[in-house]
TIMAR-171926 format. One record per residue: residue in one letter; residue number from 1; x, y, z of N, C-alpha, C in turn. Coordinates in nm, 4 decimals. Example, Ala and Ser with C-alpha at 12.3 -4.5 7.8 and 13.67 -1.06 7.14 Angstrom:
BEGIN
rest  nr  nxx  nyy  nzz  caxx  cayy  cazz  cxx  cyy  czz
a  1  1.3190  -0.5690  0.7800  1.2300  -0.4500  0.7800  1.3200  -0.3300  0.7800
s  2  1.2850  -0.2250  0.7080  1.3670  -0.1060  0.7140  1.2900  0.0030  0.7870
% end
This chain:
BEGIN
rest  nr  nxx  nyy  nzz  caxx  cayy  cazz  cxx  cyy  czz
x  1  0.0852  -0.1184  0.0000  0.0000  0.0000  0.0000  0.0888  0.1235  0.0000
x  2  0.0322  0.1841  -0.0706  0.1134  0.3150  -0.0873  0.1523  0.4277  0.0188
x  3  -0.0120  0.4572  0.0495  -0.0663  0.5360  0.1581  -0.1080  0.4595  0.2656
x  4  -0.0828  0.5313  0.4232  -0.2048  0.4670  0.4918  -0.2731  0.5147  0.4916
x  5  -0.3644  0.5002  0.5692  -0.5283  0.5124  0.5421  -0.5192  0.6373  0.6098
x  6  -0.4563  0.7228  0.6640  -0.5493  0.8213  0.7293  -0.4175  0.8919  0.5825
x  7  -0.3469  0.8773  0.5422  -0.2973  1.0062  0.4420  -0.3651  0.9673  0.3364
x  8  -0.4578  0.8870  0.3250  -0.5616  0.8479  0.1796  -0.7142  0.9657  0.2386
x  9  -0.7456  0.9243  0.3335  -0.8476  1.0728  0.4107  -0.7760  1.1931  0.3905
x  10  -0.6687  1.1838  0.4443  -0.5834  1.3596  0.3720  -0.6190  1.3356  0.2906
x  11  -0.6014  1.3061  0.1379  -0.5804  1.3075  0.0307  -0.7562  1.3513  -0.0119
x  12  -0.8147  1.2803  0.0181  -0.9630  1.3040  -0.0365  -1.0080  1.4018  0.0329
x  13  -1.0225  1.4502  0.1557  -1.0191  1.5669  0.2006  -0.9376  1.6821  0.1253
x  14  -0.8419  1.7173  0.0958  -0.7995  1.7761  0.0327  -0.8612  1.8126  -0.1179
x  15  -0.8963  1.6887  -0.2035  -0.9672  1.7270  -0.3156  -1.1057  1.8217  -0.2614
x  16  -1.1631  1.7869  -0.1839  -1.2592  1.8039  -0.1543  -1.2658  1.9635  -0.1196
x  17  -1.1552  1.9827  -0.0661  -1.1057  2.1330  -0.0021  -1.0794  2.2398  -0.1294
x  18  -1.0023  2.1702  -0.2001  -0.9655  2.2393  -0.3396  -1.0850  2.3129  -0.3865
x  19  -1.1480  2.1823  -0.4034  -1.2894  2.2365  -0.4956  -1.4245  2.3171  -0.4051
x  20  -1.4077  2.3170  -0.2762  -1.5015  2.4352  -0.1925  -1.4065  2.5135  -0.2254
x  21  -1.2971  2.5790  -0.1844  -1.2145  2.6867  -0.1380  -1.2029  2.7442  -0.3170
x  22  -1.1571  2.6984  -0.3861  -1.1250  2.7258  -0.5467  -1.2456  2.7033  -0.6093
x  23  -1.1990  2.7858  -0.7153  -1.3243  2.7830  -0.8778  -1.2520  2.6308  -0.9505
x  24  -1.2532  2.5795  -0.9374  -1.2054  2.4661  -1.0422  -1.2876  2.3587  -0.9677
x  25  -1.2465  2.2542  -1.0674  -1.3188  2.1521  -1.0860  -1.2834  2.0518  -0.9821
x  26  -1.3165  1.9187  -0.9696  -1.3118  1.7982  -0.9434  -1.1798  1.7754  -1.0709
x  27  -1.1896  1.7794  -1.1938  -1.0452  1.7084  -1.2555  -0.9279  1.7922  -1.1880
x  28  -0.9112  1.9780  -1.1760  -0.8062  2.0042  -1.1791  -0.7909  2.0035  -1.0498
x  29  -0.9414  2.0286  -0.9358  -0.8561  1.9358  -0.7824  -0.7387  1.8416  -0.7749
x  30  -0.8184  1.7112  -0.8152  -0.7601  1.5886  -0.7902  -0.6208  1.6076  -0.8680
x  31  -0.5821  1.6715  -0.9766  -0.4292  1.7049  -1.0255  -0.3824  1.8147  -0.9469
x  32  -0.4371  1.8750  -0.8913  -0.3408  1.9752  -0.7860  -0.3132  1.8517  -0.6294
x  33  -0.3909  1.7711  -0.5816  -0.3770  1.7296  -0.4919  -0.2742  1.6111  -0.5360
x  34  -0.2693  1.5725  -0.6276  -0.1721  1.4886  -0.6662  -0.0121  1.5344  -0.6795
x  35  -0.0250  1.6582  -0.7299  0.1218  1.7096  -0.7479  0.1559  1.7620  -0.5959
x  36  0.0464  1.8277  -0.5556  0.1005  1.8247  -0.3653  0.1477  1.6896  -0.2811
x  37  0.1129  1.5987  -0.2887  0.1312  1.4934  -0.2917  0.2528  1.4105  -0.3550
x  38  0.3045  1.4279  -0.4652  0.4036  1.4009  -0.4880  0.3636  1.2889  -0.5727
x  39  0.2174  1.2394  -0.6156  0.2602  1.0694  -0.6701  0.1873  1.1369  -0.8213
x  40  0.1585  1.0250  -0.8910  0.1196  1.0330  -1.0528  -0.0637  1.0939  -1.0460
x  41  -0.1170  1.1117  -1.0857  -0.2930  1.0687  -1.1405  -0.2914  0.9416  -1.1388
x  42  -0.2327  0.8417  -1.2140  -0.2605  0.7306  -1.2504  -0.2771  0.6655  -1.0946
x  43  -0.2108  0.6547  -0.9793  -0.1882  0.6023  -0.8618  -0.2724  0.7076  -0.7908
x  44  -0.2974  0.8050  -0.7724  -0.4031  0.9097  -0.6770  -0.5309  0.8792  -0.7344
x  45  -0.5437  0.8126  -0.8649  -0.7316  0.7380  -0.9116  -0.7853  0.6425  -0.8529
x  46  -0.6567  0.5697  -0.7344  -0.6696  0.4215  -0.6867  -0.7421  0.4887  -0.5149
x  47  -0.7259  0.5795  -0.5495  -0.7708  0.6184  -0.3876  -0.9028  0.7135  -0.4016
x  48  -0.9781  0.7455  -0.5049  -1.0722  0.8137  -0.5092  -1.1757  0.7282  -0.4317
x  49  -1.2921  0.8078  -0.3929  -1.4116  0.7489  -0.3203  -1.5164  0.7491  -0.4223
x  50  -1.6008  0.6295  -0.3963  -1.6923  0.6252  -0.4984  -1.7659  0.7657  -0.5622
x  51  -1.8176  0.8810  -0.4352  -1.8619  0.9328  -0.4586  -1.7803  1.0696  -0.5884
x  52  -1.6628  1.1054  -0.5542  -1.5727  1.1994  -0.5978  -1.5694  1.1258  -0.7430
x  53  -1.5616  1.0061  -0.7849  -1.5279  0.9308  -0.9574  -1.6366  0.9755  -0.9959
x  54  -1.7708  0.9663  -0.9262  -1.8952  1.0112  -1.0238  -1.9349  1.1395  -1.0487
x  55  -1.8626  1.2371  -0.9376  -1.8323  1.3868  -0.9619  -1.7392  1.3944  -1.0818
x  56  -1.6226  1.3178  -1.1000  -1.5420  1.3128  -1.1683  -1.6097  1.2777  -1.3326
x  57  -1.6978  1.1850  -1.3255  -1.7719  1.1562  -1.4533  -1.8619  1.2497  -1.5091
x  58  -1.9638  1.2897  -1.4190  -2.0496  1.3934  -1.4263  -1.9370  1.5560  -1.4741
x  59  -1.8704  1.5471  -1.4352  -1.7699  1.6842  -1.5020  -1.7197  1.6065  -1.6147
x  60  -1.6972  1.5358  -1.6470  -1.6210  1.4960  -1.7729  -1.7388  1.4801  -1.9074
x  61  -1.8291  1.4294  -1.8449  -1.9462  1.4725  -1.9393  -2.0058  1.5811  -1.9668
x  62  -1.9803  1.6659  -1.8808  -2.0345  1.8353  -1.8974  -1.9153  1.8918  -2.0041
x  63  -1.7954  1.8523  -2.0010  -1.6782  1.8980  -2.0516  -1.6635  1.8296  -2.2683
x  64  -1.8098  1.7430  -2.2451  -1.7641  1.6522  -2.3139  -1.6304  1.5534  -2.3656
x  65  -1.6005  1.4909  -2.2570  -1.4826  1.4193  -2.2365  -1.5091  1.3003  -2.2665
x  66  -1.6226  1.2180  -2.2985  -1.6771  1.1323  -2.3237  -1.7454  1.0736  -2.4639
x  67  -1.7258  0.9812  -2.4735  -1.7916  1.0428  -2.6566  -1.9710  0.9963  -2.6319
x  68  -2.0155  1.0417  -2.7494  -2.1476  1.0690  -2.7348  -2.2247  0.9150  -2.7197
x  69  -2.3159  0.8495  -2.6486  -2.3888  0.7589  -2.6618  -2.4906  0.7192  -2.7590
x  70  -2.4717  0.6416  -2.8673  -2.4941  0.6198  -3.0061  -2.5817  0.5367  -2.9870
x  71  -2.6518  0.4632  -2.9319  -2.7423  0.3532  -2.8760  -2.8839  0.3643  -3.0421
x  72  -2.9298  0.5286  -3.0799  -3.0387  0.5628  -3.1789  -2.9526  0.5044  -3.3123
x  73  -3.0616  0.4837  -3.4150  -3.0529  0.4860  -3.5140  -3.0563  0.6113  -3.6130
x  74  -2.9618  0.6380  -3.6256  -2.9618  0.8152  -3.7057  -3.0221  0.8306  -3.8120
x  75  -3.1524  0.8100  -3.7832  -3.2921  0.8441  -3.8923  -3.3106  0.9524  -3.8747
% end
């Protein structure tokens, strides 16, 4: 394990702080709390809480970061 568990609560606390205290998002939180932190994105994604990934999705779809859901027939 990388972190223990109470510097993984820092860590999500902190995103959490970013984004009350600052105008930015949930993505550029979690990359500011990562570079405070010292480790990659790729390894600070392993510690997100369920709830913060679906903040994280829900902004990535507002951003269109996602590609569009094609499910219709384009009649």
């Amino acid at each position: 394990m990388l972190f223990s568990e109470d510097i993984q609560h820092e860590f999500i606390k902190r995103i959490e702080t970013i984004v009350i205290n600052g105008e930015i998002g949930y993505i550029d939180a979690v990359l500011v709390a990562c570079d405070e932190y010292d480790i990659e994105p790729v390894i600070g994604a392993k510690f997100l809480t369920q709830p913060i990934k679906e903040k994280l999705e829900a902004e990535g779809r507002e951003y269109n970061m996602f590609p569009k859901n094609t499910s219709k027939l384009p009649i």
